[in-house]
C-alpha positions as CSV (number, residue, x, y, z in Angstrom):
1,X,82.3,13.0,64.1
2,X,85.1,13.2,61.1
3,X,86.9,10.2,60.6
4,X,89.9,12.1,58.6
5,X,93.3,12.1,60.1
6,X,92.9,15.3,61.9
7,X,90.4,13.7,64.6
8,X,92.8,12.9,67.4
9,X,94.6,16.1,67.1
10,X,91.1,18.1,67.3
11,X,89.9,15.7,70.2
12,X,93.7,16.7,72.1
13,X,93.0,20.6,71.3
14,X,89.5,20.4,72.8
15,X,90.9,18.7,75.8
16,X,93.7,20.9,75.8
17,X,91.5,24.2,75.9
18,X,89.5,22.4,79.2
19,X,92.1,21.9,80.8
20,X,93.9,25.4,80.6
21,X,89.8,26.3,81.7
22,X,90.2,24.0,84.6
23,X,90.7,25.1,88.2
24,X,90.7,21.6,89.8
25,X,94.2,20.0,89.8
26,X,92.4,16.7,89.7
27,X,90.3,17.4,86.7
28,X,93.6,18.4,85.2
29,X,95.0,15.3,85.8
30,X,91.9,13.4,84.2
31,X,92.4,15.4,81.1
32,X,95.8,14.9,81.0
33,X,95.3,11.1,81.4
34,X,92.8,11.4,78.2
35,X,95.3,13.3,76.2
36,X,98.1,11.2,76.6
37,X,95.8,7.9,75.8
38,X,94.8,9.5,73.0
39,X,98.5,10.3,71.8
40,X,99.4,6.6,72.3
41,X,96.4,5.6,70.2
42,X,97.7,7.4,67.5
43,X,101.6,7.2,68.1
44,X,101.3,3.2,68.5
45,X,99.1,3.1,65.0
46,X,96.6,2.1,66.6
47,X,94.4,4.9,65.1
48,X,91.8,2.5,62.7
49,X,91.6,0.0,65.2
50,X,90.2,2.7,67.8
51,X,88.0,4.0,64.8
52,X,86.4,0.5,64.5
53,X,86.1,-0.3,67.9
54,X,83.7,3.3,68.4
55,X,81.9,2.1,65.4
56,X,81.3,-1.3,67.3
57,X,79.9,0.8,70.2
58,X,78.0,3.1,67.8
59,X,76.6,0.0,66.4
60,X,75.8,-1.7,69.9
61,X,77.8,-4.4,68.8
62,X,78.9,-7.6,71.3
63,X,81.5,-6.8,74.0
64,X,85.3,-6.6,72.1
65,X,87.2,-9.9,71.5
66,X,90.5,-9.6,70.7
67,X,91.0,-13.3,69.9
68,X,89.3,-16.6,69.5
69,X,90.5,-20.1,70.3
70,X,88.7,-23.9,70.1
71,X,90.1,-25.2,73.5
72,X,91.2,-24.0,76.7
73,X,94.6,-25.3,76.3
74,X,95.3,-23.0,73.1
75,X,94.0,-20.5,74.6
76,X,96.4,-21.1,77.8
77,X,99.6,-21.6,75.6
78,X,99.0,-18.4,73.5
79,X,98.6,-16.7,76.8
80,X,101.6,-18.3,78.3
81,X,103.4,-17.7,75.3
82,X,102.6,-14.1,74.8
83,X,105.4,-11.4,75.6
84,X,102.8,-8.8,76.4
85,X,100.1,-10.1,77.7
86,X,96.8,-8.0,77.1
87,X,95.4,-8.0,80.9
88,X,91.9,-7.2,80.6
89,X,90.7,-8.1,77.5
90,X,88.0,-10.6,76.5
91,X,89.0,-13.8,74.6
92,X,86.7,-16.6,73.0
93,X,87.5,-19.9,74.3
94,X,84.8,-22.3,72.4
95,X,82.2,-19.3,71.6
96,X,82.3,-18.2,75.5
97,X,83.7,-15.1,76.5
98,X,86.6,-15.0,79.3
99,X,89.2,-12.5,80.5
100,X,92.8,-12.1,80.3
101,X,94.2,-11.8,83.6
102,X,97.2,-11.1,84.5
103,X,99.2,-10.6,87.7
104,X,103.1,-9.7,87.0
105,X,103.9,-9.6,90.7
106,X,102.9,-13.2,91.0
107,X,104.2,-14.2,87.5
108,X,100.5,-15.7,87.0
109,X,98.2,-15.6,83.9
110,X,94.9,-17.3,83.5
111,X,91.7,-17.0,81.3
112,X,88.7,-16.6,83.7
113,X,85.4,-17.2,82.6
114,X,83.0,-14.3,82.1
115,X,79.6,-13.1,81.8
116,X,80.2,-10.2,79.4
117,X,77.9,-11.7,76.9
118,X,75.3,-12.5,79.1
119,X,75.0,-9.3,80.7
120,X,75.2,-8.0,76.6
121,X,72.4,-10.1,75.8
122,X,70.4,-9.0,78.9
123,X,70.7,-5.7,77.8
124,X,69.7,-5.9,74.5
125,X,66.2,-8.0,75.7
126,X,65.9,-4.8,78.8
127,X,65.9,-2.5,75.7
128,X,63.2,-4.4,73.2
129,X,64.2,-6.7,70.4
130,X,63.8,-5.7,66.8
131,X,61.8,-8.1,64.6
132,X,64.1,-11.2,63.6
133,X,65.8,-10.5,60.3
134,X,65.1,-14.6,59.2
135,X,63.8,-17.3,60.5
136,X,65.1,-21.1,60.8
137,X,63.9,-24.7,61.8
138,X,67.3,-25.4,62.4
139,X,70.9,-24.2,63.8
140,X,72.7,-25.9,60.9
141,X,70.2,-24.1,58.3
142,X,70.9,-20.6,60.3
143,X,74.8,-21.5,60.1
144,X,74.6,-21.7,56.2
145,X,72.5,-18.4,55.8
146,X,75.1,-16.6,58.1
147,X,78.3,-17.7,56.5
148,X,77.0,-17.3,53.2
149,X,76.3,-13.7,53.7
150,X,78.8,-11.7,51.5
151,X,79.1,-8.5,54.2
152,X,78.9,-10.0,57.8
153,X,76.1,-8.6,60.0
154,X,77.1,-6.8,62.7
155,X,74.5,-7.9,65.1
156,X,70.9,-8.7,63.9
157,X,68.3,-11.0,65.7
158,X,66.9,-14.5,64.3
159,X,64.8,-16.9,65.2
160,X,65.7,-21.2,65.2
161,X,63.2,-23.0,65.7
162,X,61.1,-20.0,67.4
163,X,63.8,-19.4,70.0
164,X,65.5,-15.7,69.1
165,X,69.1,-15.6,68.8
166,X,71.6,-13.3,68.0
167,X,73.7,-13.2,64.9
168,X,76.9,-11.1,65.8
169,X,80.2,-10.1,63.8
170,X,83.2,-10.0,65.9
171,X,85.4,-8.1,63.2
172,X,88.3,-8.0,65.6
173,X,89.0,-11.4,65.1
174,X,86.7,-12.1,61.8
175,X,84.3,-14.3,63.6
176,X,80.5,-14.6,62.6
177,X,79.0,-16.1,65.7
178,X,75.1,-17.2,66.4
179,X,74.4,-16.7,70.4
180,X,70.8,-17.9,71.8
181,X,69.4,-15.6,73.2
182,X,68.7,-17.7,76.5
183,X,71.6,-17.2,78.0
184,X,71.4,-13.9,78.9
185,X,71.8,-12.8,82.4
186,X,68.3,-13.2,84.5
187,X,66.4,-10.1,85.1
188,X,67.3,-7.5,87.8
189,X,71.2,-9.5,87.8
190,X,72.5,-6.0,86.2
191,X,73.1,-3.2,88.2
192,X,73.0,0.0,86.4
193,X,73.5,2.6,89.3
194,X,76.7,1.1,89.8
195,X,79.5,4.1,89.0
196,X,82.3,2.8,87.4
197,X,85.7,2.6,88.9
């Protein structure tokens, strides 16, 4: 798909053309929804940000972080503090993946703890590894090799001390992370013919 500024505006056309095609009022409505997100991607300039995020997914990458944090009680201040909060999105707290939450009726916001990356990791095992791109006796040794890598890897597979682990870029926020590859989510714990909301 072309990356020049004419994608949105081909995107909206197509789903313009389906829904003049359309004889359900609810499909309408869908398409509609689609159009407009897609106008508030690009009238927000948000456009290279929603580029790189479908590269992430093109690239399998780790769920979407949209910030990082070394305690829980940054974490909770920049969430208190925050005019806008972004309900829904992921946040690391410590290399550990939880979710803004946010309900505006009750005036609450809290940072529940997830499973995102578990259920990622479980994922990636359920499909077959790749070889391990290097191999460490130690986490400290696999620390040095990652940060001294001039182009960050997106997501590539290692071994410390014969345990696999992933290496992972989270280029929202700049991070290179190492996640062992243990903690993924047990076997069978995903259900995949769940349809989404």
């Amino acid at each position: 798909m072309s990356k020049d500024w004419l994608f949105p505006s081909r995107v909206q056309n197509l789903l313009g053309r389906l829904w003049e095609e359309s004889t359900s009022e609810e499909d309408k409505e869908y398409l509609s929804t689609a159009m407009d997100a897609l106008d508030f991607i690009s009238q927000s300039g948000q456009f290279h940000d929603f580029e790189a995020y479908r590269e992430s997914i093109k690239d399998d990458a780790p769920p979407l972080v949209i910030a990082t944090f070394d305690t829980k009680e940054r974490a909770e201040a920049w969430l208190k503090s925050h005019p806008n909060p972004p309900g829904g999105a992921k946040v690391l707290i410590d290399g550990e993946y939880h979710h803004v939450f946010c309900d505006d009726a009750l005036k609450h916001r809290h940072l529940p703890r997830g499973r995102s990356l578990e259920y990622y990791l479980r994922e990636m095992i359920d499909g077959g590894l790749p070889p391990p791109l290097a191999t460490f006796d130690t986490l400290e040794e696999a620390k040095t090799w990652v940060d001294s890598q001039p182009e960050p890897p997106r997501q590539v597979i290692i071994t410390i001390a014969g345990e696999p682990h992933l290496v992972a870029y989270h280029y929202k926020v700049g991070l290179r992370a190492i996640y062992p590859l243990s903690r993924a989510a047990p076997p069978g714990s995903i259900n995949y013919t769940v349809e989404p909301e």
